[in-house]
Backbone bond lengths (Angstrom), bond angles and torsions (degrees), N, CA, C in turn:
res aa  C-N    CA-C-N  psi(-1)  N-CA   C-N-CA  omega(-1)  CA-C   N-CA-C  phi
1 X - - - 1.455 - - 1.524 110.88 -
2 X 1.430 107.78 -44.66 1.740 103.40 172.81 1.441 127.86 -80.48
3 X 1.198 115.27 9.47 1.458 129.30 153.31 1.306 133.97 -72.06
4 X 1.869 97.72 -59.16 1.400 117.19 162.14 2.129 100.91 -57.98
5 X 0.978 111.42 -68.97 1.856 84.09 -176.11 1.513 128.64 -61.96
6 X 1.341 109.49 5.30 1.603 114.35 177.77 2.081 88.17 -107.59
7 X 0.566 129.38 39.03 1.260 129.18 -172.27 1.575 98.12 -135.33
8 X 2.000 107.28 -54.68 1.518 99.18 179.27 1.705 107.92 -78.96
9 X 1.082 108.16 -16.43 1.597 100.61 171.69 1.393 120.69 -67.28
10 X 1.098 145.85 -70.19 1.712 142.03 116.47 1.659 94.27 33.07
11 X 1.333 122.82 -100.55 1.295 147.61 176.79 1.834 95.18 -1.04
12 X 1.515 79.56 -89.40 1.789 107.43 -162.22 1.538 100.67 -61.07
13 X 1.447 122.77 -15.44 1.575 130.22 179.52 1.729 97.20 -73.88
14 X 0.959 112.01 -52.56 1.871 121.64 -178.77 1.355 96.60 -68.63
15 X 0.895 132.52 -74.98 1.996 127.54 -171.41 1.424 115.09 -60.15
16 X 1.487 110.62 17.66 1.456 115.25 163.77 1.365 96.88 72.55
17 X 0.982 164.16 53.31 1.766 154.24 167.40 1.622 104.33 -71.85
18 X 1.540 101.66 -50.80 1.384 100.66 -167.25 1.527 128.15 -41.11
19 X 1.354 108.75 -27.09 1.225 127.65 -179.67 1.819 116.94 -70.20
20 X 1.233 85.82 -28.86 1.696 90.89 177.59 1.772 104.14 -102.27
21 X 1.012 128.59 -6.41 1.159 122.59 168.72 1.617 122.45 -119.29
22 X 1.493 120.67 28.50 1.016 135.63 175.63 1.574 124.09 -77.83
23 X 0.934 146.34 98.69 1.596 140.33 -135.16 1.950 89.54 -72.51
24 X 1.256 111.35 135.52 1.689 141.78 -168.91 1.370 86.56 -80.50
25 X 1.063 164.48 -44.27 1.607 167.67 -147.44 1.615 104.14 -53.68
26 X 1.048 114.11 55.83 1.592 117.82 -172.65 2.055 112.25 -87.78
27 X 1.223 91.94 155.86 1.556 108.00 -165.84 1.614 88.17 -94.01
28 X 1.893 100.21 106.72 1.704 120.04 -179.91 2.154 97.61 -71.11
29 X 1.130 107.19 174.26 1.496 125.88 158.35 1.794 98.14 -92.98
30 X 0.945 81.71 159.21 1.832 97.46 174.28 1.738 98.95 -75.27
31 X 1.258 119.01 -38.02 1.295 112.24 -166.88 1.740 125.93 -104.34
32 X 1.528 92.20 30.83 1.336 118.69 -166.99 1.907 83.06 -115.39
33 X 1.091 112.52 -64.93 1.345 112.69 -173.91 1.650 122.25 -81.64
34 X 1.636 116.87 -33.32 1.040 109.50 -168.38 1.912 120.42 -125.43
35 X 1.070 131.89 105.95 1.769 125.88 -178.41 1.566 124.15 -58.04
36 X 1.161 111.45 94.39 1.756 125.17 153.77 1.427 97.93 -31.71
37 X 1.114 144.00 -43.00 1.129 106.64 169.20 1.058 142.49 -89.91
38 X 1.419 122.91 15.21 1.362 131.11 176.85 1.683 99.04 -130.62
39 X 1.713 106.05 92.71 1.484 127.18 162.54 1.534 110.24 -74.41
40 X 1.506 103.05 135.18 1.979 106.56 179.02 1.480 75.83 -122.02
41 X 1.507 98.53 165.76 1.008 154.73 -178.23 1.909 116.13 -136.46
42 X 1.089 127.30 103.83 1.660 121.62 -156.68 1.787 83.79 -144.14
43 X 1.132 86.13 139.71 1.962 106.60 170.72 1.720 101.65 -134.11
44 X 1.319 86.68 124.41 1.809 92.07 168.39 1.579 122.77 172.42
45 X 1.429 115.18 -172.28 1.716 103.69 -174.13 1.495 102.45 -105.50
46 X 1.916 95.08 137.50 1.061 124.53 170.28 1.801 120.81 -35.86
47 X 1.184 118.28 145.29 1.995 96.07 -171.35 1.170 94.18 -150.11
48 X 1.289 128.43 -18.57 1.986 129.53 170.82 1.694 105.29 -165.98
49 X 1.156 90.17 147.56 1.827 105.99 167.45 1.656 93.03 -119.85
50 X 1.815 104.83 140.90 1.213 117.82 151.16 1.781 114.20 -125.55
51 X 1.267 106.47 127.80 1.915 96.30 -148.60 1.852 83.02 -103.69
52 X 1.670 139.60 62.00 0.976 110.13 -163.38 1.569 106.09 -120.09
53 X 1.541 132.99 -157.86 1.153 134.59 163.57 1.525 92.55 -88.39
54 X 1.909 96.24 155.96 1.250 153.68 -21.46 1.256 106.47 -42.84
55 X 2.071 109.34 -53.58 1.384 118.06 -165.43 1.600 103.19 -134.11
56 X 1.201 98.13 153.66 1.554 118.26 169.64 1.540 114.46 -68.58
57 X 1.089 105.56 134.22 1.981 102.94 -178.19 1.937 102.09 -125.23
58 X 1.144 96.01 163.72 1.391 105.44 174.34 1.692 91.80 -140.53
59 X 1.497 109.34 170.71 1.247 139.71 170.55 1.016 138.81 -90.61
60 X 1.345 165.13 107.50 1.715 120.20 -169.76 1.757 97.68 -152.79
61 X 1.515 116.35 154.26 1.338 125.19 -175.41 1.377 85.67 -93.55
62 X 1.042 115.32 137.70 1.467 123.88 149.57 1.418 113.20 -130.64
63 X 1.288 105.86 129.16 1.694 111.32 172.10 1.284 123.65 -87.82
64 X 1.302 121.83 113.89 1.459 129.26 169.00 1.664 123.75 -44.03
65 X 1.309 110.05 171.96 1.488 112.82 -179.61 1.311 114.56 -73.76
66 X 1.743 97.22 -22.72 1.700 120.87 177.74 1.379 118.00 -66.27
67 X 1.661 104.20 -18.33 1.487 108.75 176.03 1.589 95.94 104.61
68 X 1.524 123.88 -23.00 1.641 146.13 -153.74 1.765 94.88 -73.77
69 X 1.001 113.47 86.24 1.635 108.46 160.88 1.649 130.14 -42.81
70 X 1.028 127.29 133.99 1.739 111.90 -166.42 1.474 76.96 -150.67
71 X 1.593 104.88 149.78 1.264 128.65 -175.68 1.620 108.40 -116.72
72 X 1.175 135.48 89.94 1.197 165.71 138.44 1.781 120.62 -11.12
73 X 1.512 104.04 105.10 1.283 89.51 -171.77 2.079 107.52 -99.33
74 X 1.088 117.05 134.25 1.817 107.65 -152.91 1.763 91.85 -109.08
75 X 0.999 121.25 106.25 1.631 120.15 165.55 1.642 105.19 -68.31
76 X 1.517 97.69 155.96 1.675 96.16 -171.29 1.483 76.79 -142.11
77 X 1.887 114.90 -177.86 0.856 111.46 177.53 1.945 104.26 -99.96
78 X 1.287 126.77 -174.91 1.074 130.42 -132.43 1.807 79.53 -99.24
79 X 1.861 95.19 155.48 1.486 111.19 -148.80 1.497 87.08 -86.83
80 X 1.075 156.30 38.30 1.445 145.96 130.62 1.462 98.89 -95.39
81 X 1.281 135.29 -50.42 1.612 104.07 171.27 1.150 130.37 -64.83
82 X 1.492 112.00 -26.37 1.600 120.80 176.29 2.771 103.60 -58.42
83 X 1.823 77.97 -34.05 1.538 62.07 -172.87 1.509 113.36 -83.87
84 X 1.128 128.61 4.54 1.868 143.23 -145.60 1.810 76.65 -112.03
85 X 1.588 114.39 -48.93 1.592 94.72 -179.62 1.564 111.38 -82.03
86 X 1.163 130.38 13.57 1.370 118.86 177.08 1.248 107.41 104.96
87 X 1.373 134.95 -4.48 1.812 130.40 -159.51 2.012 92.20 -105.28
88 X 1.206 96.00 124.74 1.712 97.74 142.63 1.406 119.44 -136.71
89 X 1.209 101.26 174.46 1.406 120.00 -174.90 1.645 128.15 -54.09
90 X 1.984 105.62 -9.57 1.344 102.99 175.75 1.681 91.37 -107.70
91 X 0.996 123.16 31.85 1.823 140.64 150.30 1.709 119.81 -47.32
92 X 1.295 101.54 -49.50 1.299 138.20 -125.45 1.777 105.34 -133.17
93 X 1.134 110.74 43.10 1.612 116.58 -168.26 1.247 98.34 -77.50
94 X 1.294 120.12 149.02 1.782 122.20 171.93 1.531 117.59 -57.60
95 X 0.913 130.31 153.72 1.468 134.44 164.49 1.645 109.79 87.80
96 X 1.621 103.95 6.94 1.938 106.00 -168.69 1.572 93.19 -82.75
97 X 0.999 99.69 140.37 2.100 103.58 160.10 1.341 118.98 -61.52
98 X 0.700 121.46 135.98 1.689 124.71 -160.26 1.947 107.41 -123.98
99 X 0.806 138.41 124.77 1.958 126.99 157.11 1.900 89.00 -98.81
100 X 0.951 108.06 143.62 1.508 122.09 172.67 1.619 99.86 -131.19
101 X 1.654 115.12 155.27 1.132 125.26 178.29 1.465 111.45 -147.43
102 X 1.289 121.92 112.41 1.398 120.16 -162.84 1.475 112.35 -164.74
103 X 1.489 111.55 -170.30 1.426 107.17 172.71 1.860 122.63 -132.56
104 X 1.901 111.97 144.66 1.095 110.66 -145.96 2.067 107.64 -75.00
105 X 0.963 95.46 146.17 1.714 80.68 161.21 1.229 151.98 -26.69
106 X 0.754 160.94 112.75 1.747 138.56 147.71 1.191 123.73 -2.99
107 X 1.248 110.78 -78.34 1.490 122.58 -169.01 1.399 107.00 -88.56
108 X 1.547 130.91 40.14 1.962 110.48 144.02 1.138 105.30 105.07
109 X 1.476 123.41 -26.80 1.308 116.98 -142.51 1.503 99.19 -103.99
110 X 1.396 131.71 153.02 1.563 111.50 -175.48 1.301 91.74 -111.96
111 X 1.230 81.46 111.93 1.926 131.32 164.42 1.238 113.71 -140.46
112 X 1.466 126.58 144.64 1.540 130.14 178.84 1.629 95.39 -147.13
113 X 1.499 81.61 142.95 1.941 92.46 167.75 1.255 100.84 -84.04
114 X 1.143 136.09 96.32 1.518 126.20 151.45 1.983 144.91 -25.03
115 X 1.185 95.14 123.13 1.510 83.78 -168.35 1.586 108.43 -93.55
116 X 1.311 97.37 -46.78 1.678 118.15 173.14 1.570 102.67 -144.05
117 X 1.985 100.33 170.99 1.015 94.96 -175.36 1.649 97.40 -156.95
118 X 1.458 123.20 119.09 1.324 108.10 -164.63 1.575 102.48 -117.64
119 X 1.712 95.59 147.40 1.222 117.91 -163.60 1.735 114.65 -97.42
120 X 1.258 119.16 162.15 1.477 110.33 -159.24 1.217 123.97 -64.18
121 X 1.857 102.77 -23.21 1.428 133.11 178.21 1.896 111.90 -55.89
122 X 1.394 101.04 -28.18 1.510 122.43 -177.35 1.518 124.80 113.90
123 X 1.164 93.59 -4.90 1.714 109.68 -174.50 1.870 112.57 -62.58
124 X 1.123 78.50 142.44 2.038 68.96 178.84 1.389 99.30 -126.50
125 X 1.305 132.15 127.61 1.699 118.78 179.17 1.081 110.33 -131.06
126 X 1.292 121.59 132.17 1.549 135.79 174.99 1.521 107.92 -38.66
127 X 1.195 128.95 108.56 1.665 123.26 163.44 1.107 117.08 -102.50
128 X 1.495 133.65 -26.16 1.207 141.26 -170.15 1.550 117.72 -33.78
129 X 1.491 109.49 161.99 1.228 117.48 -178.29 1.117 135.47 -66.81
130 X 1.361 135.63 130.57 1.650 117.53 -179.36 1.449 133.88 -67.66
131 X 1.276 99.41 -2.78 1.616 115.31 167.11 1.217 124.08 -44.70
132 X 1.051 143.10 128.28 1.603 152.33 -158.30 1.729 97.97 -95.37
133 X 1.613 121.77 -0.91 1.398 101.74 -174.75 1.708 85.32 -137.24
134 X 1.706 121.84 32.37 1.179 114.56 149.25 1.542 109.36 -115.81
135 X 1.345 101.12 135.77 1.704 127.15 174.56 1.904 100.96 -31.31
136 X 1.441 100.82 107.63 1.704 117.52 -176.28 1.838 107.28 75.48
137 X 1.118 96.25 -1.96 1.870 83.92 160.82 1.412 146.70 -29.28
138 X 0.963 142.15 103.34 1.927 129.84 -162.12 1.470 109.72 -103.57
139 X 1.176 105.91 102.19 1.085 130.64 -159.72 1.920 104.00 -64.71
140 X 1.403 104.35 -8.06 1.403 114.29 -168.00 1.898 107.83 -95.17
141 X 1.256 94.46 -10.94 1.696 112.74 -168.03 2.119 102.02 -100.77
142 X 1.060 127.71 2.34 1.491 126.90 167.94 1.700 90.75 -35.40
């Protein structure tokens, strides 16, 4: 049996498959997804951490002027720079008040690259992206 499937692997390796079954999860530019010129400013409660590669994300409710709650998805930069500046993931407990400062998407959707993000304690910490073509990027942190 493990012949015959090293046989269709071989196979589907020559007819190119790999290419169509290669996971799409590609590493964006900051300036592919997100506009420097449109800086947010968002206050609200924390609702999930995902601490993963490329980048670290957070969650956050923010309430509109409408009264309209919207759940906020916050890009951070990637969780070995987040830990090299001092931030981890038990930082970041659900339900904390959050001020975030960052920039909005392209496409509509509320998402922000995060630049900083200050905590109730008073702390403000650099999260931003390591991308060299997002606004304060460190080009030394790839």
């Amino acid at each position: 049996m493990t012949s015959r499937v090293l046989v269709v692997c071989a196979a589907l390796l020559g007819a190119g498959v790999p290419s169509i079954i290669v996971p799409v999860s590609a590493h964006h530019s900051f300036a592919a997804e997100f506009d420097s010129n449109k800086p947010i400013t968002l206050e609200g409660t924390l609702t999930k951490v995902a601490w993963m590669n490329p980048h670290g994300w957070i969650y956050v409710d923010v309430v509109g002027k409408d009264g309209k709650v919207t759940n906020w998805a916050i890009e951070f930069g990637s969780p070995n720079a987040l830990l090299r500046r001092g931030l981890s993931k038990t930082d970041f407990p659900p339900g904390t008040k959050v001020v975030l400062k960052g920039y909005l998407a392209k496409n509509g959707h509320p998402t922000v690259n995060a630049s900083t993000v200050t905590l109730p304690d008073g702390r403000s910490l650099f999260t931003g992206s390591s991308n060299p073509d997002a606004p304060g990027g460190d080009r030394n942190e790839r």
